[in-house]
C-alpha positions in Angstrom: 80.0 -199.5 -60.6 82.7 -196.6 -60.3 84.4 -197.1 -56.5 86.9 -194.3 -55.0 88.4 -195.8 -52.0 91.4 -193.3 -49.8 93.1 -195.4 -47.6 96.8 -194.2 -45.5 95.1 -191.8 -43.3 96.4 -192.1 -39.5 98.0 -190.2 -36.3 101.0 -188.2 -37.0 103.2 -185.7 -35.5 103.3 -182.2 -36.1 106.0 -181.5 -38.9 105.2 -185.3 -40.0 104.1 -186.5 -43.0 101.9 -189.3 -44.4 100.6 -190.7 -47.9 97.4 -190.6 -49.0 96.0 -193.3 -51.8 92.8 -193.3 -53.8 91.8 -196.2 -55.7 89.3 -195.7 -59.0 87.9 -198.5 -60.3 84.7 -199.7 -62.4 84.9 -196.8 -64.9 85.4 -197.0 -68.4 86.3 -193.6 -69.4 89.3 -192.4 -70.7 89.3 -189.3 -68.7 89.2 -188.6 -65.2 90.5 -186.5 -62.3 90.8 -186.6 -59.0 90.2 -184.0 -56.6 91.2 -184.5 -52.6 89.4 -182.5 -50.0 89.4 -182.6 -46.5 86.4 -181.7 -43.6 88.2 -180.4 -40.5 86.2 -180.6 -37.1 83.4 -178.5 -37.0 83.8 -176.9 -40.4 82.4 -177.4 -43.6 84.3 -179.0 -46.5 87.1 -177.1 -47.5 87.2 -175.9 -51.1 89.9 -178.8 -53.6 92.8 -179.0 -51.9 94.7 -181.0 -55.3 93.7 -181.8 -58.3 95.1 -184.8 -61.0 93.5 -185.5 -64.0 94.5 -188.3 -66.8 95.9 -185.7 -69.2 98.7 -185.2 -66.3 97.6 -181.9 -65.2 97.8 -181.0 -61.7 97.2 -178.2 -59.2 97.4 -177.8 -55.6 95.7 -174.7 -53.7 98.2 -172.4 -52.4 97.0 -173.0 -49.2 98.6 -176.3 -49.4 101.6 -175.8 -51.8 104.8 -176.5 -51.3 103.5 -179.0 -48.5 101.6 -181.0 -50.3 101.8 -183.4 -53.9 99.8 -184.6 -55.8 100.7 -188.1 -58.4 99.0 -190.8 -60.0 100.1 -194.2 -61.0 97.7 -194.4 -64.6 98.2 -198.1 -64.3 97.2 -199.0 -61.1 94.3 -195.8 -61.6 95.6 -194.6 -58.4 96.5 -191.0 -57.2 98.2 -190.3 -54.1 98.6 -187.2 -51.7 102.0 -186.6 -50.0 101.9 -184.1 -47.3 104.7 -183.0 -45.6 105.3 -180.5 -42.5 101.6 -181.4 -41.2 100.3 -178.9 -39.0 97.7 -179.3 -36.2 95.3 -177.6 -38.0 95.4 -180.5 -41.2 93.5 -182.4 -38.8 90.8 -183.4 -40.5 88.6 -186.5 -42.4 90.4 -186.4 -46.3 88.0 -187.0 -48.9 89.2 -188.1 -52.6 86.3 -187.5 -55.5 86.3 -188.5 -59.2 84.5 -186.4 -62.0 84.8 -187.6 -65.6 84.4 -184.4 -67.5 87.1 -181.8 -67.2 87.3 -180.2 -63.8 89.5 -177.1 -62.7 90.3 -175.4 -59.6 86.8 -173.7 -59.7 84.6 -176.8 -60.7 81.7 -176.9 -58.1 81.8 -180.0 -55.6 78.8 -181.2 -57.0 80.6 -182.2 -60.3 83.0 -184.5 -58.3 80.4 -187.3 -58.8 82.2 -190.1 -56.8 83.5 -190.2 -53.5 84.8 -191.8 -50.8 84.1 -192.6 -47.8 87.1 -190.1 -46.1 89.8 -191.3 -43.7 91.1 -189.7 -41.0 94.8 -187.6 -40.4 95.1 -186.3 -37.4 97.9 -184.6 -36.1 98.6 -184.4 -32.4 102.0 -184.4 -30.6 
């Protein structure tokens, strides 16, 4: 059974930073991405912030570039999210989703088949 677990989420400063982890496990495939999205308060999901995929492609909305990164550690099937210079409005629950088919910055959610369960950054002085 395919698991995608975030964990690193937390309380942190404006102009802080924190790490982000998401954990794959129980899939066979070759292949996979990883997209990270975030919910702020009162708002819809927000379109993919970053993307990583196992052919080492990677993309980061501009919305977010230059603040945040996106890597993966292939043998530990882990991808991480650094982001730097947080601002109050990155508040928000951070979702990471896997899709096993080739996804690009304007794959619909819906493909993302596997998600987690979010955790929390909130940034608060």
């Amino acid at each position: 059974q395919v698991q995608v677990v975030e964990s690193g989420g937390g309380l942190v400063q404006p102009g802080g930073s924190v790490k982000l982890s998401c954990a794959a496990s129980g899939f066979t495939s070759d292949y996979y991405a990883i997209g990270w999205f975030r919910r702020a308060p009162g708002t819809e999901r927000e379109g993919v912030l970053c993307i990583s995929d196992s052919d080492g492609s990677t993309y980061c909305a501009d919305s977010v570039k230059g603040r945040f990164t996106i890597s993966r550690d292939n043998a530990k099937n882990t991808v991480y999210l650094q982001m730097n210079s947080l601002k109050y409005e990155d508040t928000a629950v951070y979702y990471c989703a896997a899709a096993f088919r080739p996804v690009d910055p304007s794959t619909p959610i819906y493909e993302y088949e596997y998600w987690g369960q979010g955790t929390q950054v909130t940034v608060s002085s």
